[in-house]
N, C-alpha and C positions, 0 to 999 in steps of 0.2 A: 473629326467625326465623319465629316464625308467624303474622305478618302477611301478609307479601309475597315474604317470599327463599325459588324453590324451588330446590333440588339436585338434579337429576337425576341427577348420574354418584354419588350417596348413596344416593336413591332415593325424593328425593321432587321429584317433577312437579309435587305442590301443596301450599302451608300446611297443615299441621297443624290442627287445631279447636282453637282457642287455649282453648275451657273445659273438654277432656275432657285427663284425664288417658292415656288411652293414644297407646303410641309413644311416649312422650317421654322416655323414659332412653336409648333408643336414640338418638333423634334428638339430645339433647345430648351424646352419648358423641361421635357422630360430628360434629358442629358443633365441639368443642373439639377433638379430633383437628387437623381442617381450621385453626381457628383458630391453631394449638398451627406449623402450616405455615405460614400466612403471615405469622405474627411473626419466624419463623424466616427468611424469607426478605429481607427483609423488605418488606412490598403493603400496599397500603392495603386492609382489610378491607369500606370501602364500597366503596371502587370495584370491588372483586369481587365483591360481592355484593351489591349492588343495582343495579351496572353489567349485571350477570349474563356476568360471564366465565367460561367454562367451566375445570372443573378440569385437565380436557387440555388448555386450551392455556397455564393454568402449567407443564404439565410440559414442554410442546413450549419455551416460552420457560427454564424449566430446565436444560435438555436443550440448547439453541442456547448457552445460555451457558455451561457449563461442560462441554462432550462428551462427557456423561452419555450413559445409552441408558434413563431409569430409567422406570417406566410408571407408571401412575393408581395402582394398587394399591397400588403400592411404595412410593412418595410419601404415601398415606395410611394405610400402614405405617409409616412413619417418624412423621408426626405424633403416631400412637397411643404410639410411643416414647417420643415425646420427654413425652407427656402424664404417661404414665406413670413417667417421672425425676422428672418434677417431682411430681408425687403422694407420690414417695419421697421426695424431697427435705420436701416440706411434713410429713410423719407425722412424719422425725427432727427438726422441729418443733416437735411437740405437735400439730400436727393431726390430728382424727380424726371418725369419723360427727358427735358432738358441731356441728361447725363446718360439716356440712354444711346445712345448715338457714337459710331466707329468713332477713332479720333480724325481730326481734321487731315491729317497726312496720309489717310486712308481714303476720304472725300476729296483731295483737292490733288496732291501728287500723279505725275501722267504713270500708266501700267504697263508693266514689260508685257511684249504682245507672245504668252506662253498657253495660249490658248483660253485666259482665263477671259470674261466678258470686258469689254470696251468700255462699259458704264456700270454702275451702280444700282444694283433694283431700289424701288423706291422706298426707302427707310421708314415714312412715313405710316404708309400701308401696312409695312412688314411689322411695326410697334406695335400699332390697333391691330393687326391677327395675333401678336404675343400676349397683348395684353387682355384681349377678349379671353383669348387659350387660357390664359390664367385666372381669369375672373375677377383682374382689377380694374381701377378707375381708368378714364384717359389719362389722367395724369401718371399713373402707375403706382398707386395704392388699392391694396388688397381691401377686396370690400369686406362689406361684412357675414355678406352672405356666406364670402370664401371662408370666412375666419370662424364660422358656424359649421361648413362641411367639415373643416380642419380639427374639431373639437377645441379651436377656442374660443377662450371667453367673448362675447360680443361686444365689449365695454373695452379691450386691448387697443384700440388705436386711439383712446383717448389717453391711456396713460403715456402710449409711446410718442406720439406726435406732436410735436409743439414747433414751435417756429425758431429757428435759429436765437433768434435775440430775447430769449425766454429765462 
């Protein structure tokens, strides 16, 4: 994504700076959203994105095929949704901050010097702006306020959340 894929109807015109860590909780909150759509639908994700299909005219194509009236927003409203089911879904799990983190071969292996940075931004940070972006706990569960803006039920992560040995 920050290479070459820009989004415009997101808000970005142009890549990201692929060595600075800012923006980028945002921009991955909203690239999964997006992504979280067209698995849903289901599109080939290169051929929208680096075809550079505009997000309006999946909705227009949307919208033609099932006589829908649903708009950009709405559409990437739902994404946000369905991300965040699946969030729930993955915590009654065992998933949690824990699992959000590169894998260890990514943190500990030395880096070909190809221009990319010599170290690591600090993960730590970069989780709490993701997770603030989204509106979850520290831990990385969707509150409930989120699950209120989302039109779900408020009473949802009781049914989904339970402790592994349950």
């Amino acid at each position: 994504m920050e290479r070459a894929v820009t989004l415009p109807e997101l808000g970005y015109e142009k890549p990201l700076d692929p060595y600075s860590p800012e923006g980028k909780a945002e921009m991955v909150a909203k690239t999964q959203n997006l992504m979280s759509i067209l698995d849903s639908l289901p599109l080939c994700k290169f051929a929208c994105l680096f075809g550079r299909i505009p997000i309006a005219k999946l909705v227009d194509w949307l919208n033609a095929i099932t006589g829908w009236t649903i708009t950009t927003e709405e559409l990437l409203k739902v994404g946000e949704r369905i991300f965040n089911l699946e969030r729930l879904y993955n915590v009654r799990c065992g998933v949690s901050r824990k699992d959000d983190i590169p894998p260890a071969r990514i943190l500990v292996n030395k880096r070909r010097d190809r221009g990319e940075a010599t170290s690591l931004p600090h993960i730590g940070k970069m989780l709490n702006e993701y997770y603030e972006y989204r509106a979850w706990s520290e831990d990385g569960i969707p509150t409930q306020e989120k699950l209120s803006e989302l039109g779900l039920p408020a009473d949802l992560p009781t049914h989904l959340i339970r402790h592994r040995n349950d």
